[in-house]
N, C-alpha and C positions, 0 to 999 in steps of 0.2 A: 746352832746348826741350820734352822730354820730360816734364821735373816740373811746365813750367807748362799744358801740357795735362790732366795728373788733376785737378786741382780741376773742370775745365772737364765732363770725363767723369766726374766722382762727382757732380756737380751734374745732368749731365743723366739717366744713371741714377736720379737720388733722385725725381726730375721725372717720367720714366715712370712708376715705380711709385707714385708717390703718385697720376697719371693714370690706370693701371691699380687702382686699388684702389679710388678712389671710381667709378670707369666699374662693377667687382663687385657695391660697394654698391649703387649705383644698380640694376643687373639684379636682386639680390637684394631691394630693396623693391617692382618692380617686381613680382616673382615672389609676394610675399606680400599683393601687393595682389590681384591674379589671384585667388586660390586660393579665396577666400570668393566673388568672383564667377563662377565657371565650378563651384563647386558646388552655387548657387544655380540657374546654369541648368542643371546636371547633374539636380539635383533635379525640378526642373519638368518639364525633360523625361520623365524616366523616370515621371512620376506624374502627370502630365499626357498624356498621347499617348496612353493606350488608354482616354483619355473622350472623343478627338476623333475623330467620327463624323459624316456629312451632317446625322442628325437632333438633334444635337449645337450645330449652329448655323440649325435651321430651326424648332426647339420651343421651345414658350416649358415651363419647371419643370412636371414631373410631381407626382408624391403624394412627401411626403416621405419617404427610409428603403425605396421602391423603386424600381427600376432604370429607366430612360428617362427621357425630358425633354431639356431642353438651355436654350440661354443667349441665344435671338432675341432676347428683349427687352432681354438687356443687354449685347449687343452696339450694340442699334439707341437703347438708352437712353445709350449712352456717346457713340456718334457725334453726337446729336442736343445733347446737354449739350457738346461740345467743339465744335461748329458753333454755339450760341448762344455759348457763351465766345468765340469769336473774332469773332462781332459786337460787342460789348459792348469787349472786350477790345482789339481787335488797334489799334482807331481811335485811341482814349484813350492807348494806347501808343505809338505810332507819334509822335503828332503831339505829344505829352509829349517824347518823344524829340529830336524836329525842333526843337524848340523850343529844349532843353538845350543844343542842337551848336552851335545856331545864330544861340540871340537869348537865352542866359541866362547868359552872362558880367557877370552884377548881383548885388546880394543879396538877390535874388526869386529866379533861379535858382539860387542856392547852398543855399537851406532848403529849396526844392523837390527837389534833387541830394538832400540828407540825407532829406526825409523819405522820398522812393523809395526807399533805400535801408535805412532801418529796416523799408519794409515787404515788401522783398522777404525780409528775417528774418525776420518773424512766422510764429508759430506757425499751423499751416492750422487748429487746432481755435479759434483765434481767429480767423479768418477766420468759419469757420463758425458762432460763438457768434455775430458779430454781424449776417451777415446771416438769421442765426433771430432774431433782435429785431427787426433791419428790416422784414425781410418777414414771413417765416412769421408769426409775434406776429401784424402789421399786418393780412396778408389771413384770419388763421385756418386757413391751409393748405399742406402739403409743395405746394412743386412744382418743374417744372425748371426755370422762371424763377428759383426764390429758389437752384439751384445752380447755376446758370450765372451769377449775380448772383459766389454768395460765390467760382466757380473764378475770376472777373475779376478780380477783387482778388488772386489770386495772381501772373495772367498781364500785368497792365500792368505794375508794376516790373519784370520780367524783359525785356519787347518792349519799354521808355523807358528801359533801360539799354543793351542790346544794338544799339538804333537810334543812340542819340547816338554809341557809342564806333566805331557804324561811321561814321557820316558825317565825327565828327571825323577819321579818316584820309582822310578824301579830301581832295588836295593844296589848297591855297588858289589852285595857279595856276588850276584849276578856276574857283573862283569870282571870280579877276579877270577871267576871258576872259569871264566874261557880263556882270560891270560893264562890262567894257570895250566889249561888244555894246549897249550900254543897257538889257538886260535888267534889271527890278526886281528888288530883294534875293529877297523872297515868291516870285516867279515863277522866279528862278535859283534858289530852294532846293529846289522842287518839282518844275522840269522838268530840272537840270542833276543839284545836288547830291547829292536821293534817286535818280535812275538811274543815278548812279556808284556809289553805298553800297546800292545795293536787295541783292543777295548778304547784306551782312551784315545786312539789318533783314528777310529772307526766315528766315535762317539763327535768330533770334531768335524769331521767331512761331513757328519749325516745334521749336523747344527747348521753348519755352514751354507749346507745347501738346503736347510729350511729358511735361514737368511735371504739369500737371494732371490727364491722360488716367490718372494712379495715385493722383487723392486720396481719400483716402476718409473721413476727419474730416470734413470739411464737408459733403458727402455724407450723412451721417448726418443731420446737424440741418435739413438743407435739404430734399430729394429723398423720403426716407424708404426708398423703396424701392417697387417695385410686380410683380407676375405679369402684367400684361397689357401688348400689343404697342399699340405707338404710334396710334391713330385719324388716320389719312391723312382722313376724311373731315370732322372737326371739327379739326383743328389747334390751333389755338387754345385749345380748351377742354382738349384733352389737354398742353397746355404748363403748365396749371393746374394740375395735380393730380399725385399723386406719380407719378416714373418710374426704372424701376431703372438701375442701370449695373455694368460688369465689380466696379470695385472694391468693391463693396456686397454685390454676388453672392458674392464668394471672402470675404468678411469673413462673410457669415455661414453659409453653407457651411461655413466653419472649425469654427465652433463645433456643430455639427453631430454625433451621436455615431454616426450611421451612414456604412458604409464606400465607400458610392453617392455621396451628397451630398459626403465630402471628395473623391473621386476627381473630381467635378465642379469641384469647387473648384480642385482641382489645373488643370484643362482650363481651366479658367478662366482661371486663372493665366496661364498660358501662350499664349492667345490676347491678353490685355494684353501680355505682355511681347513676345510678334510685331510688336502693333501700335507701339509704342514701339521698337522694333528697326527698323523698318523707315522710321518717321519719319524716326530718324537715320540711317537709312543716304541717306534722299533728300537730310538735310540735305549728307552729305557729298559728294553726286553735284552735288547745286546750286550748290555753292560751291566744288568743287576748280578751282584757278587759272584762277578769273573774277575781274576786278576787284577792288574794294576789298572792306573789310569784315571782320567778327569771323568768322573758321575757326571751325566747330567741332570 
């Protein structure tokens, strides 16, 4: 009885340990993925935090190579470029999305699923290359139209992927209990099926536009960059013409050989990467065990 137990006991021993040594590994990649990101925000912090100051975020850039100034406008130039992106963006994506979950089981919706999907790979300085041909070329001018055109095109494939794989888990018995109501397909997809999957197509715009709120390729050929604060009284015309944003500001701040302007940079830094820390953290507050939909 004895002898035929060891096989049983060196099998389950071999079992733990091979459980205990990939669970190691696992903490160990785990550990070395960490280390470049908590020294990245080690950095930023330490080199960032004694350029944030009130006037810090209430001035628009001082003289360059002396001390004062701050980053109002590209603070108020980034909000306003991610608030056009999510008009342009968030609709296109959405209902791209609704579509795929919902009415593109064809092969209309299968090259459409692929082509989304090659451009959510695309390079953002292709992005960027070609809404500077579209617009800037076209009207002769930076503006925050032409980069909130080219961050759209990064943000629909991400919110028409993120929408369809939420909706697709919402149970089908869902959608028999509104046929079953006489509810229309159209009508059950919009009043039943996106407020069961809203969590994950929430979750999806609020990723998407922590995505973009860091580009800074396109940015470049779109925006250009500007020192002045947004005109509240012409709107419009100020949507025209060049406007800065965080990532524009630390991009050339960097290059900068004085030691005011990187330390700005640094601050800079660091007020993007708040705001993108704190998107996700809403993302995670919105969607912890609510309904359906993509966790982030």
């Amino acid at each position: 009885m004895g002898s035929s137990l060891n096989p049983l006991v060196s099998n389950d021993r071999q079992r733990r340990l091979k459980n205990h040594l990939i669970s190691g590994l696992c903490l160990v990649c785990v550990g070395l993925a960490l280390i470049p990101l908590g020294s990245i925000l080690f950095e930023v912090i330490v080199r960032g935090l004694p350029a944030i100051n009130i006037d810090f975020f209430t001035k628009t850039p001082g003289i360059i190579g002396q001390p004062g100034g701050g980053i109002a406008e590209a603070i108020q130039g980034t909000l306003i470029l991610v608030g056009l992106t999510c008009l342009i963006g968030v609709p296109i994506g959405v209902f791209a999305g609704v579509y795929l979950a919902e009415f593109g089981d064809n092969a209309f919706g299968r090259v459409i699923r692929f082509l989304n999907d090659v451009l959510t790979e695309f390079p953002s300085i292709v992005v960027g290359i070609l809404a500077y041909s579209l617009i800037v070329l076209s009207t002769r001018s930076y503006s925050a139209w032409a980069g909130a055109v080219a961050l759209s095109f990064i943000m629909m494939p991400i919110v028409a992927r993120t929408t369809e794989e939420s909706l697709k888990v919402v149970p089908n018995t869902v959608r028999d209990a509104a046929a079953a109501l006489g509810i229309r397909r159209w009508r059950s997809t919009f009043s039943v099926v996106i407020t069961t999957g809203k969590n994950g197509v929430i979750t999806g715009v609020l990723l998407s536009v922590a995505r973009i709120a860091g580009e800074t390729a396109p940015l470049i050929l779109t925006v250009l960059g500007s020192s002045l604060l947004f005109n509240l009284n012409n709107p419009l015309g100020s949507l025209r013409r060049p406007i800065d944003a965080l990532p524009l500001r630390i991009y050339r701040y960097a290059l900068l050989p004085y030691p005011d302007a990187i330390q700005q940079g640094w601050g800079a830094a660091l007020v993007l990467i708040m705001m993108v820390l704190s998107i996700n953290i809403l993302v995670r507050i919105a969607t912890r065990g609510r309904g359906y939909g993509v966790k982030a």
